[in-house]
Structure formats: C-alpha cells, structure tokens
C-alpha positions, -999 to 999 in steps of 0.1 A, spaced: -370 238 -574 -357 218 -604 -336 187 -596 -308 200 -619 -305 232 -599 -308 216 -569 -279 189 -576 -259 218 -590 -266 239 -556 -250 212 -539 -221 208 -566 -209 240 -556 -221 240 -512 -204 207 -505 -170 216 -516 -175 244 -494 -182 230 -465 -159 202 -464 -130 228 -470 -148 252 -442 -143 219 -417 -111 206 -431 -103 247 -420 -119 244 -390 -101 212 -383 -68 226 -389 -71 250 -365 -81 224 -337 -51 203 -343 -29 234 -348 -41 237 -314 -37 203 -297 -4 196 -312 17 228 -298 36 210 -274 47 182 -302 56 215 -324 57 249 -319 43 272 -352 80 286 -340 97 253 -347 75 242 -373 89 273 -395 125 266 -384 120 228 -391 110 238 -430 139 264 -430 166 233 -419 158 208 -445 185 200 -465 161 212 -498 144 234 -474 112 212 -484 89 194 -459 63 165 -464 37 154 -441 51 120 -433 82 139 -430 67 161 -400 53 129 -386 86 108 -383 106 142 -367 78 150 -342 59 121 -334 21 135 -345 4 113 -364 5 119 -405 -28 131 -404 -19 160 -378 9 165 -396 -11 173 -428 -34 194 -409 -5 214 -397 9 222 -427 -21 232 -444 -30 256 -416 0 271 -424 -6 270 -468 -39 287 -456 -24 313 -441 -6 323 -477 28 313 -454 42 282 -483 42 271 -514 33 234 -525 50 210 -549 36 169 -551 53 144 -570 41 117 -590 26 97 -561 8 122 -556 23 134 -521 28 170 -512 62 187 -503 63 222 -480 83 250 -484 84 285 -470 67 310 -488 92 342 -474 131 339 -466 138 326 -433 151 352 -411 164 348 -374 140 362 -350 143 395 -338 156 396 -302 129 421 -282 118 417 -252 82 409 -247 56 407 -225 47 377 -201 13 377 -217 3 353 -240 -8 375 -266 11 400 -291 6 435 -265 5 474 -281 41 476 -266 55 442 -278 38 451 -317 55 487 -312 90 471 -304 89 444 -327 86 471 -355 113 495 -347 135 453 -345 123 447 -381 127 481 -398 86 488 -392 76 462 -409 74 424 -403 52 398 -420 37 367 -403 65 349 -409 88 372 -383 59 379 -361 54 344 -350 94 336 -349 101 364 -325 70 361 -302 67 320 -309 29 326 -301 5 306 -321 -4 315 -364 -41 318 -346 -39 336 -320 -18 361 -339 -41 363 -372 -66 373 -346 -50 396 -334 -37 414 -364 -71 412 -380 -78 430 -352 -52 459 -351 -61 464 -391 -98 466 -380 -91 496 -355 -68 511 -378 -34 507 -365 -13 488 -387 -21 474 -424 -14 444 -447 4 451 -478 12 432 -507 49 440 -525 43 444 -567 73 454 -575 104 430 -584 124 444 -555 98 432 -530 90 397 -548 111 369 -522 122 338 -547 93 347 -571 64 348 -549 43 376 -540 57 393 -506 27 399 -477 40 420 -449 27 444 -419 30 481 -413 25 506 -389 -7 532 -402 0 569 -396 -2 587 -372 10 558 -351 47 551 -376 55 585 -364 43 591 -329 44 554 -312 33 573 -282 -10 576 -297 -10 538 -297 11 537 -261 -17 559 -247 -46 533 -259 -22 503 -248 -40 496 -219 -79 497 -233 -64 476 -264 -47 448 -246 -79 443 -227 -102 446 -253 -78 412 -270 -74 399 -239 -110 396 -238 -117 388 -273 -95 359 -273 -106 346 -242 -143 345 -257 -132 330 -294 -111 303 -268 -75 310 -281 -64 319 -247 -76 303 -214 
C-alpha cells in the first residue's frame, strides 16, 4: 500500500477511535460519579441556572468532580442528542437542555433498578403515551445508560419506537424534538406487553447484568 493512502487511512481511523474512547470514557465516569450527581440532578441542575446554561467548571465547583469529570458528564449527555452547545471566545463550552424541562411524572415504580414492562406502561399513560429521555430519566432517576439500553432494547423487540417531531408544533425552542412511543398492538391493549412482563424483565435483567450496568 501507498504511503499516501496509508497516512490518509489513518487521517480518517484515528479520529475515530479517540472519539470511540473519549465515548467509552464518558460512560465510565458517568458511572463512577452517580453519587456526586445524579443524571436526575444533573438535568435539574441545567434546568435551575439563572440562564439555564451550564459549563464544565461550573459542574465542578457545585458538585465537587473534578473539571475533567465534569466535561465527561456533559458530553455523555450532548451524545445522547439530550443539549445543545454554545463556547465563547475562550473557547469554553456552555450546556443547555435540548427539550423543556418538565417536572417528573409521579408513578410509582418498581424497587428494581431497571425501567420494568409495568413501570414503562405506567410511565406512558403519566406522560400522555409518550415521554422522551429527558422525562424517562427524571421520573425513574435511573442512569442515561442503563436506560438507552434498555430502550434500544424495547425498539429492538418491537414494543415502543423513537420518533422524531418535523413539524413546527413539535419543534421545543427550535430544535428537533426526539421522543418515545408505545408500537401497536401494545398503545391499545397494555395487557400483550403485561403478559410478556415477566420473560422481558428477565431477559434485561440479564442483559444488563452481562454488559455490567447493573450488579
């Protein structure tokens, strides 16, 4: 192979794999630094800002992570397609919440620490059968990864699916509007996905056990 296609293979890998570990990286930290900051409070700490804006450094100083945490955190989150970002001209990056802030729906769920069939079913018929992320991990206050896994999961076998608002009336402040919803038959007889409730939940009980999301 040609030195020129060789340097302009790894022009175009490398990127790649420093944002697949800077990902991967994320995640971990998203992980470890739960008990500094919930995803829960990390939403509701963007939400309360007096410009409803949040830096890094910011996160640092009201949480006590380090800076670098703190970036990792918030980018986890921008992965996720849950903010928008704005940098001024030092170059350092402001935070702000992609979807309007709504209080959590109050439903009662599960002692599990995972989203169960019966806790997605009820958290629908709380948010009008539909909820994005956003609401998802406000009202169970379990972690962005464990509940991306778990939705990816629920799409997979049909049950619910993503769905992305075109129209003006769906747009929230400008930006395009992701949000969850119940597949048929399942919208209109809850009682098919009841009757699988019990094979589901052990099927992601399992799954995030093996992928280390849940101990």
């Amino acid at each position: 192979m040609e030195p020129g296609a060789i340097i302009a293979i790894l022009f175009c890998v490398v990127p790649l794999l420093y944002l697949l570990f800077y990902v991967i990286r994320s995640q971990q930290v998203a992980n470890e630094t739960q008990r500094d900051v919930s995803d829960a409070d990390l939403i509701k700490l963007i939400h309360d800002q007096p410009d409803q804006l949040l830096s890094p450094h910011q996160l640092a100083s009201f949480t006590g992570i380090t800076v670098n945490q703190a970036r990792h955190r918030l980018t986890a989150f921008n992965t996720a397609g849950m903010l928008t970002m704005s940098y001024n001209k030092r170059g350092r990056y402001f935070y702000a919440l992609k979807q309007a802030y709504r209080d959590p729906a109050q439903v009662s769920f599960s002692p599990d620490p995972f989203l169960t069939v019966e806790d997605l079913l009820q958290l629908f018929a709380a948010n009008d059968n539909r909820a994005n992320i956003q609401d998802i991990i406000l009202a169970t206050r379990l972690p962005l990864q464990i509940l991306k896994r778990e939705l990816k999961h629920f799409e997979k076998e049909g049950f619910i699916q993503q769905l992305t608002a075109s129209s003006t009336q769906e747009l929230e402040g400008g930006k395009m509007a992701k949000f969850y919803v119940l597949q048929e038959p399942y919208r209109s007889e809850p009682h098919r996905f009841r009757e699988r409730a019990g094979t589901l939940d052990l099927e992601l009980k399992q799954l995030l056990k093996k992928e280390n999301l849940i101990v």
